[in-house]
Legacy VTK file of the C-alpha trace (Angstrom):
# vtk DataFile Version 3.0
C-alpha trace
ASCII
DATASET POLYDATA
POINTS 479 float
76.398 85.005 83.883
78.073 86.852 86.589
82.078 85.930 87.248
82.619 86.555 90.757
86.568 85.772 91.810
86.939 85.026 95.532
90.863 86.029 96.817
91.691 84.937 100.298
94.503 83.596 102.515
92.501 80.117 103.555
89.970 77.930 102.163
88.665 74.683 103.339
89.824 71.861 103.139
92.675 72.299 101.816
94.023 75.006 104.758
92.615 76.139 107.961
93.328 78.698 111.053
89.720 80.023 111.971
86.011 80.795 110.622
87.651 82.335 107.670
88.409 78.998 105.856
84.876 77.723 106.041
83.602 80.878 104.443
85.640 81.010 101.290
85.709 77.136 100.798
81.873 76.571 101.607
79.864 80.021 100.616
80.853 79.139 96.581
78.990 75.928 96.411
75.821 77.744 97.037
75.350 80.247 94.164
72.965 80.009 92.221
75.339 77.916 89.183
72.822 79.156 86.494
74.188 82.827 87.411
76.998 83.000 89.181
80.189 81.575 88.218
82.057 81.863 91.156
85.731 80.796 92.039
88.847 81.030 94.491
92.363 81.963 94.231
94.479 80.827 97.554
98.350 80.487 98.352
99.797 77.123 97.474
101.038 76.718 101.009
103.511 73.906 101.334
101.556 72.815 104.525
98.787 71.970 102.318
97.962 68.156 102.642
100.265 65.954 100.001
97.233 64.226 98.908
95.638 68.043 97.807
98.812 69.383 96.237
99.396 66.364 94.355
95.546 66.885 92.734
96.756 69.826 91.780
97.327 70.582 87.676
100.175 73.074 86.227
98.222 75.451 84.249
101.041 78.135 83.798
104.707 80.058 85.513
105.805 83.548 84.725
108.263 85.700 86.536
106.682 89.322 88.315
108.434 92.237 89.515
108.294 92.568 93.420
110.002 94.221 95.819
113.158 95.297 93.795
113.443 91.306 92.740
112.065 89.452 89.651
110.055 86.378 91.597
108.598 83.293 90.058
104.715 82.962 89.690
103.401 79.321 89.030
99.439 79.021 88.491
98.016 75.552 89.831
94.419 74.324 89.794
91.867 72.114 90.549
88.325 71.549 90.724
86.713 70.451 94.149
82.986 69.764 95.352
82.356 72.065 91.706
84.162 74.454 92.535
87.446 75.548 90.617
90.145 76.857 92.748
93.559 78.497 91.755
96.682 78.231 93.410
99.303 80.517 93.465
102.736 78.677 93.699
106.232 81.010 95.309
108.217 78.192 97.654
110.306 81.434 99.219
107.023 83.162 100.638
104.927 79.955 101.229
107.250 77.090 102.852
106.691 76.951 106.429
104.770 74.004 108.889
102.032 77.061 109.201
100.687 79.443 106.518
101.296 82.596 108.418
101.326 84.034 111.576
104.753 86.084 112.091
103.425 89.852 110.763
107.141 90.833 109.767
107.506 88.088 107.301
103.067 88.191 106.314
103.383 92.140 105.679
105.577 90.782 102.394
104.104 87.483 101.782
100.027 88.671 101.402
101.747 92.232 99.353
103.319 89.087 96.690
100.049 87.028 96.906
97.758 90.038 95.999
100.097 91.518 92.935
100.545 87.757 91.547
96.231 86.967 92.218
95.431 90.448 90.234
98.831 89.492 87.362
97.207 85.935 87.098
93.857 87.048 86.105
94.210 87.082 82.396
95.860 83.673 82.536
92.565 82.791 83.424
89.841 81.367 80.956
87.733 83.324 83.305
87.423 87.315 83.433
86.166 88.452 86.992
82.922 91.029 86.975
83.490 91.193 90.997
86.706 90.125 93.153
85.531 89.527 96.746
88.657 90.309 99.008
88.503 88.720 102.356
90.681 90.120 105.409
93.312 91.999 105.976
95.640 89.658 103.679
93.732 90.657 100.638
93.375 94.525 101.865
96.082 95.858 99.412
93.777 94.310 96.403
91.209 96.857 95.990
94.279 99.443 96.232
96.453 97.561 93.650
93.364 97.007 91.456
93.130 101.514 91.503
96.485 102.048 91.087
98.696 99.900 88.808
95.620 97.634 86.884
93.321 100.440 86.437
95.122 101.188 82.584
93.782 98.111 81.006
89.911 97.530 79.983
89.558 94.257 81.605
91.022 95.251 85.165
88.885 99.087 85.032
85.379 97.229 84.894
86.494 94.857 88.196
84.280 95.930 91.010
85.766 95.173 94.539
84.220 93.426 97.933
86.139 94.043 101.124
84.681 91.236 103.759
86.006 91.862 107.147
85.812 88.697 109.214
87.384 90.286 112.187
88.284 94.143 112.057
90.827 93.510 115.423
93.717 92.084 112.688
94.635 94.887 110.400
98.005 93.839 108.925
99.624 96.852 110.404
103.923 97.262 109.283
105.758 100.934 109.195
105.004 103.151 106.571
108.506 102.895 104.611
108.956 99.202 104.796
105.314 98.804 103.108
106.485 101.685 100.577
109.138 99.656 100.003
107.358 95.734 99.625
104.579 97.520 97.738
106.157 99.916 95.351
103.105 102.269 96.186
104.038 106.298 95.895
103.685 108.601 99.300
100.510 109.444 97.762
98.891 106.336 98.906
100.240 107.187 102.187
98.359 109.534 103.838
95.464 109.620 106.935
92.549 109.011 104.078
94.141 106.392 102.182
96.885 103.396 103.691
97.898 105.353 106.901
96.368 104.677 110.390
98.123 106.652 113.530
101.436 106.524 111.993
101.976 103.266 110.344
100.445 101.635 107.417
97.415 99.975 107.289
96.509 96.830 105.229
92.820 96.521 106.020
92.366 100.181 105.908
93.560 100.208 102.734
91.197 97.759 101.554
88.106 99.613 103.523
89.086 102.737 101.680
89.362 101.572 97.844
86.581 98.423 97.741
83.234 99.408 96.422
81.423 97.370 99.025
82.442 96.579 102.574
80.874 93.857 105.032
80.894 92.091 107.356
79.884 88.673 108.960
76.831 90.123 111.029
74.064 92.678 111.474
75.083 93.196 114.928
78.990 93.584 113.893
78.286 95.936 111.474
76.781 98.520 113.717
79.275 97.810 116.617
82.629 98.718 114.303
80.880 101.745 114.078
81.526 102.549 117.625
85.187 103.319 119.408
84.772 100.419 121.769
84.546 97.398 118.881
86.252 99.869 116.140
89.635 99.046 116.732
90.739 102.737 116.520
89.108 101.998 112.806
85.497 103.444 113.834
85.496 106.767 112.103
86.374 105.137 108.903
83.430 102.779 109.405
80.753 105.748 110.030
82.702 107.478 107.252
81.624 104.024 104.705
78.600 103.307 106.570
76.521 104.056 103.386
78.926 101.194 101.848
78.880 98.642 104.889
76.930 96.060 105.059
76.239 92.829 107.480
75.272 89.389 106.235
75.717 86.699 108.638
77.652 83.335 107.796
76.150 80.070 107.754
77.559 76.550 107.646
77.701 73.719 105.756
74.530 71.392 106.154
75.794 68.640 104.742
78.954 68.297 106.796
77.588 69.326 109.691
74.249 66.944 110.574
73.258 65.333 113.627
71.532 62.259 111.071
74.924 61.526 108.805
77.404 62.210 111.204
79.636 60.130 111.328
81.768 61.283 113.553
79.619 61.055 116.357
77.830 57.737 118.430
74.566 57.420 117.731
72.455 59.474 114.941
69.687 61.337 115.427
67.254 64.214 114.221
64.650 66.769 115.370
62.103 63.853 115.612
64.223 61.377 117.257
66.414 63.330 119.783
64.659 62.820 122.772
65.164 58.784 122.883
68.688 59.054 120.561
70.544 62.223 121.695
71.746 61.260 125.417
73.127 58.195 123.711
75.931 60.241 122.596
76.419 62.033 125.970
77.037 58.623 127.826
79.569 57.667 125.024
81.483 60.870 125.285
81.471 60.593 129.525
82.917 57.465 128.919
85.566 58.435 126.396
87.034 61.565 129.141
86.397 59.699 131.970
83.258 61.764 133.563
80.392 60.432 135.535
78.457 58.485 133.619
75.239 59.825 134.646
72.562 60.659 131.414
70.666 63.303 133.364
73.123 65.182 134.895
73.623 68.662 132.869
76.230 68.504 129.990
77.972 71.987 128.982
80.303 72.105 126.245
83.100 74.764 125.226
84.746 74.603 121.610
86.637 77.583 121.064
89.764 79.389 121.049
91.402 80.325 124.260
91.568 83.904 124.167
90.588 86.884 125.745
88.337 87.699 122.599
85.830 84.433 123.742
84.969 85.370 127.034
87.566 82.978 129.361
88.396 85.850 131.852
84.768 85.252 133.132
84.359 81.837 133.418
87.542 81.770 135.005
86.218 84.434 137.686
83.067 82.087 138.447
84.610 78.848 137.917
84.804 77.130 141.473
81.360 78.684 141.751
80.086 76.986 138.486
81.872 73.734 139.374
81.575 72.928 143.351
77.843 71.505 142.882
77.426 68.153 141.602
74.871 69.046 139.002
77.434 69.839 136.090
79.680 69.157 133.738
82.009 71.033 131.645
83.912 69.888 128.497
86.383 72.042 127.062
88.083 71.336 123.819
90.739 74.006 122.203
93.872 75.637 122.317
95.427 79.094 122.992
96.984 81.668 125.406
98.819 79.762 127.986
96.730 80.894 131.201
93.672 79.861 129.739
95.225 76.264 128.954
96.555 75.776 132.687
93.512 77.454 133.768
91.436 74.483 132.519
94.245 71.397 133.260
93.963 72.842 136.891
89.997 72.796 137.379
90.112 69.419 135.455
92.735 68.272 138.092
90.466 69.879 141.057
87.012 68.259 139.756
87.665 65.225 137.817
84.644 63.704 137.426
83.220 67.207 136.452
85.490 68.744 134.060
87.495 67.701 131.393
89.969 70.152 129.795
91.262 68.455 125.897
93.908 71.432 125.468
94.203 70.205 121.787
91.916 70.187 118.438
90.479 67.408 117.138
87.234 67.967 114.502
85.869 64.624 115.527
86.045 65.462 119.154
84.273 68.794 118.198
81.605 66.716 116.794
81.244 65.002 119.460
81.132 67.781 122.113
78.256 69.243 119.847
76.426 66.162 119.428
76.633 65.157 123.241
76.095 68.112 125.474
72.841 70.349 126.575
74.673 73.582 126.431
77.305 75.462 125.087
78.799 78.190 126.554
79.728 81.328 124.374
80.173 84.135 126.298
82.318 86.472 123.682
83.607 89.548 124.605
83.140 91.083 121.051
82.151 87.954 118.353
82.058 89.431 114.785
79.940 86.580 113.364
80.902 82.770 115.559
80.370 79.695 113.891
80.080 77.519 117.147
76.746 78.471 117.817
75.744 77.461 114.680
76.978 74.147 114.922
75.531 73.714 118.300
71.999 74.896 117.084
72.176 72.286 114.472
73.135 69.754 116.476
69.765 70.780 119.096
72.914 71.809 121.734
71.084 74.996 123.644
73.810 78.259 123.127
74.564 80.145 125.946
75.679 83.794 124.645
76.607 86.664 125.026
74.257 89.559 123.024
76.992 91.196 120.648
77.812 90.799 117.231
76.768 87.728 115.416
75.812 86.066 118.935
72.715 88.540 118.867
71.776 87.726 115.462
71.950 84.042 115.586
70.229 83.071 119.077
66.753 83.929 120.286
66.700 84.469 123.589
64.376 82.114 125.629
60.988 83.754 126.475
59.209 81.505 129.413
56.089 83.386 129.060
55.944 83.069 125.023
57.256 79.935 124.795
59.826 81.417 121.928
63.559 80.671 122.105
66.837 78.773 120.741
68.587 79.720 123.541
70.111 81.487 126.654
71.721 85.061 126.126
73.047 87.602 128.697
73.601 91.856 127.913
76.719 92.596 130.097
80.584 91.579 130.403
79.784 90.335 133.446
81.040 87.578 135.356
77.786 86.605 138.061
75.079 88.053 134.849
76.881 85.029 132.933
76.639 82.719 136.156
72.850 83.315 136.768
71.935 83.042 132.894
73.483 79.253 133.276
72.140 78.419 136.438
68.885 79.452 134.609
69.374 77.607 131.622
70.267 74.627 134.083
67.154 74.789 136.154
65.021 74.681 132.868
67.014 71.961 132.060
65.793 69.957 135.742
62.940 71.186 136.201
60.815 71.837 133.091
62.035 69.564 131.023
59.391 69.924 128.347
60.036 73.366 128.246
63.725 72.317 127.396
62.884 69.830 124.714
61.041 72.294 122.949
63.752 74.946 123.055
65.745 72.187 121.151
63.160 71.367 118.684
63.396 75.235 117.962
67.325 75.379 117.769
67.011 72.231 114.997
64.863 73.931 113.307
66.777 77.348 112.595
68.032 77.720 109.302
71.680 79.046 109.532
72.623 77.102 106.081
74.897 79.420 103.791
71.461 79.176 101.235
70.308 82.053 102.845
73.374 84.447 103.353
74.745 83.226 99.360
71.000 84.887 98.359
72.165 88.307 100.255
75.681 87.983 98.381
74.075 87.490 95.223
71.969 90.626 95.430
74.990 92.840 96.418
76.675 91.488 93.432
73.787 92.453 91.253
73.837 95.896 93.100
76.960 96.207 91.931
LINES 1 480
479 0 1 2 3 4 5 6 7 8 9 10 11 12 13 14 15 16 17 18 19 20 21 22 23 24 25 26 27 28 29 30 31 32 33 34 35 36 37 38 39 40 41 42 43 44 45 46 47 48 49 50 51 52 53 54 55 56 57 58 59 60 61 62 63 64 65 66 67 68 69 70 71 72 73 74 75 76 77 78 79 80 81 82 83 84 85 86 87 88 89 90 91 92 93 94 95 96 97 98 99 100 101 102 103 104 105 106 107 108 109 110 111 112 113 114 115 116 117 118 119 120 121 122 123 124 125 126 127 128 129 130 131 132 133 134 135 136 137 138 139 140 141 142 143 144 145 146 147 148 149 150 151 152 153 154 155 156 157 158 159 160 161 162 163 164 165 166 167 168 169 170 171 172 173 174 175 176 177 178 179 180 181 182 183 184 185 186 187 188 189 190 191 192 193 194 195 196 197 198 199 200 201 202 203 204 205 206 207 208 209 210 211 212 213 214 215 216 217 218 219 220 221 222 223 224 225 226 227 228 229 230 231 232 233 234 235 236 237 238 239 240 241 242 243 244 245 246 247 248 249 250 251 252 253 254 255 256 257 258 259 260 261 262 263 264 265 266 267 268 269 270 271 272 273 274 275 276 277 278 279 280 281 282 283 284 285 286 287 288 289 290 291 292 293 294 295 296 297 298 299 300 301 302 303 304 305 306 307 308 309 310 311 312 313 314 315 316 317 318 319 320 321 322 323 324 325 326 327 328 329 330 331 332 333 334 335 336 337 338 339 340 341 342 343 344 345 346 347 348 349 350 351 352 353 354 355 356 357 358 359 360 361 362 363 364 365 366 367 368 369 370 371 372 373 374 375 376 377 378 379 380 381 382 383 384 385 386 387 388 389 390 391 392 393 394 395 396 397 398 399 400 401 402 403 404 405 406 407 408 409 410 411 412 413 414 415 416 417 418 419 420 421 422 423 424 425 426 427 428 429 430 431 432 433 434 435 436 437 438 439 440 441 442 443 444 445 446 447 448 449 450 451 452 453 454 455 456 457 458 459 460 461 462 463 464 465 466 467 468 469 470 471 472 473 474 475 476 477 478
């Protein structure tokens, strides 16, 4: 039996910010039990939903030295879906309505959380073969675990994982404050170790000293490698190339599925969604107030406002996209403030076309994937996405971009073949974007067979975290 400890800022359900939380909450439950005895340390955030924390048993408190100051420690746990998470307990560094997101208070909070995950460890009935780090708040792990744990037997045999889930937040502070927070010497300092152009580095850190790096795509993997996705961090990913590794993420089948939902209308699977699946769309033009019309072509848009997802282009072809009749859009997220008015604005312009929800809802989500024809991803750099996932399960046709996990995860549609899952475009280009959809759309009118079948293929891709847990398992034996 294999222990495998996963450490990470977020896991589902009990906290969420992005694609991060579904990995570490979801990937655990499908190990192979018989082998792999696999569990998850997290913050005990107060923001953590009452009914969770009150679940939540005392196992043990002791005080650690930190940052010039003796702190408390408290070890929670629980056991969820068979899995056995630990909680980490500090009410200074983990009060708050949010769990992070102000980098001059995070740079100390994640240096406390990884000390206290590696001090906890033999508090644990549970000795870890592997710890699998996950982003930049875990990055000073694999450094800790070299430096001040390396003296005892149980801490030298711990191998190290470094999973970068997106290399463009590094946890970057000056070099003396970190020295400082971390108590690390100058040593640990310096342009092959911690430092990057003059300040300190968290997820360099943890690049450098893990045993294994990867990361949430094929695709991604070889793109870090270059300056324009490296995030000035390429050379260090040629330099650990023979290290790196891409595995894609999948989701959860169980939670998301078109027959079970039951967040969405009207049920329906790969056999039934010719007669079941439009049900949904006139339920959801209904709820925001769109023409109810069952034919006319349904895109939808789940995501993030931010540069990162593509918005400055469909902003540039928007009135283009929009000003015939045979559309609609439905966006559903929140984010820079541009991008938010952007959407209110076209919503106001074309209101029986668009509807902008500048909010998050999950059950809306559900519904958007459930109800529309398309969905529109076109990332500017996308390490792994989880959106078109969802949408491929859901027989929702992607429209992508080709980089990062984008490429891996949607075939292209081949009219001459008659292979596909989906639409994808090469270029960061506003009109290449515009064409691919009014391609996808006249597929959609005019060969509708052709259409139906691209959906039966989308249902019937396997993106189920089965597959990628089997290509975790065998690093974890390689190491």
């Amino acid at each position: 039996m294999k222990n495998i400890l996963f450490i990470a800022s977020e896991a589902v359900p009990f906290i969420k910010t992005g694609g991060l939380a579904d990995v570490v909450g979801s990937l655990p439950k499908y190990f192979d039990k018989e082998k792999y005895d696999v569990r998850v340390i997290i913050p005990k955030y107060l923001c953590i939903p009452e009914h969770f924390r009150n679940q939540m048993q005392y196992k043990t408190h002791f005080y650690m030295d930190f940052n010039w100051k003796s702190q408390y420690v408290g070890l929670l746990e629980m056991e969820y879906e068979g899995v056995k998470f630990y909680f980490i307990d500090n009410e200074y560094y983990f009060q708050g309505f949010k769990p992070y997101g102000n980098i001059y208070e995070d740079i100390e909070k994640f240096a406390f959380f990884s000390k206290a995950a590696l001090c906890v460890i033999p508090l644990l009935d549970f000795v870890p073969d592997i710890i699998h780090c996950h982003d930049w708040q875990t990055g000073l792990i694999p450094v800790y675990l070299k430096e001040r744990f390396n003296g005892g037997e149980m801490y030298r045999r711990i191998k190290s994982v470094m999973t970068i889930h997106n290399l463009k937040f590094q946890g970057v502070w000056d070099v003396k404050s970190v020295k400082n927070i971390t108590g690390l010497s100058s040593y640990f300092f310096a342009p092959d170790k911690l430092e990057a152009y003059g300040d300190a580095n968290y997820l360099k850190g943890g690049i450098v000293y893990a045993d294994a790096v990867t990361t949430v795509s094929k695709s991604y993997a070889e793109e870090i490698k270059t300056p324009f996705y490296g995030e000035g961090l390429d050379g260090l990913m040629r330099a650990r190339s023979n290290c790196l590794r891409g595995i894609v993420n999948g989701i959860d089948y169980n939670e998301y599925n078109p027959e079970t939902d039951k967040r969405i209308v009207r049920n329906y699977n790969q056999v039934t969604f010719r007669k079941e699946k439009y049900k949904n769309k006139i339920a959801l033009q209904e709820q925001l107030g769109l023409e109810v019309n069952k034919d006319k072509f349904m895109i939808g848009i789940v995501s993030r406002l931010t540069d990162q997802k593509g918005l400055d282009l469909i902003q540039y072809v928007m009135d283009e996209m929009c000003s015939q009749d045979d559309i609609q859009l439905v966006v559903l997220g929140t984010g820079e403030e541009r991008y938010e008015n952007m959407f209110r604005h076209f919503d106001w312009k074309y209101n029986s076309r668009v509807s902008a929800n500048i909010y998050y809802s999950e059950d809306l989500s559900h519904r958007i994937y459930a109800s529309c024809d398309a969905f529109l991803m076109p990332s500017l750099f996308e390490p792994c996405g989880l959106s078109q996932l969802m949408s491929l399960r859901y027989g929702t046709v992607p429209i992508v971009r080709e980089t990062g996990g984008l490429k891996d995860t949607v075939q292209p549609y081949n009219e001459y073949e008659g292979t596909g899952t989906g639409f994808s475009f090469a270029n960061y280009n506003a009109h290449e974007m515009l064409n691919t959809i009014r391609y996808a759309k006249s597929v959609y009118y005019n060969r509708k067979r052709e259409w139906n079948k691209i959906v039966d293929r989308a249902m019937q891709a396997d993106f189920s975290w089965n597959n990628s847990a089997r290509q975790y398992e065998s690093l974890y034996d390689n190491l």
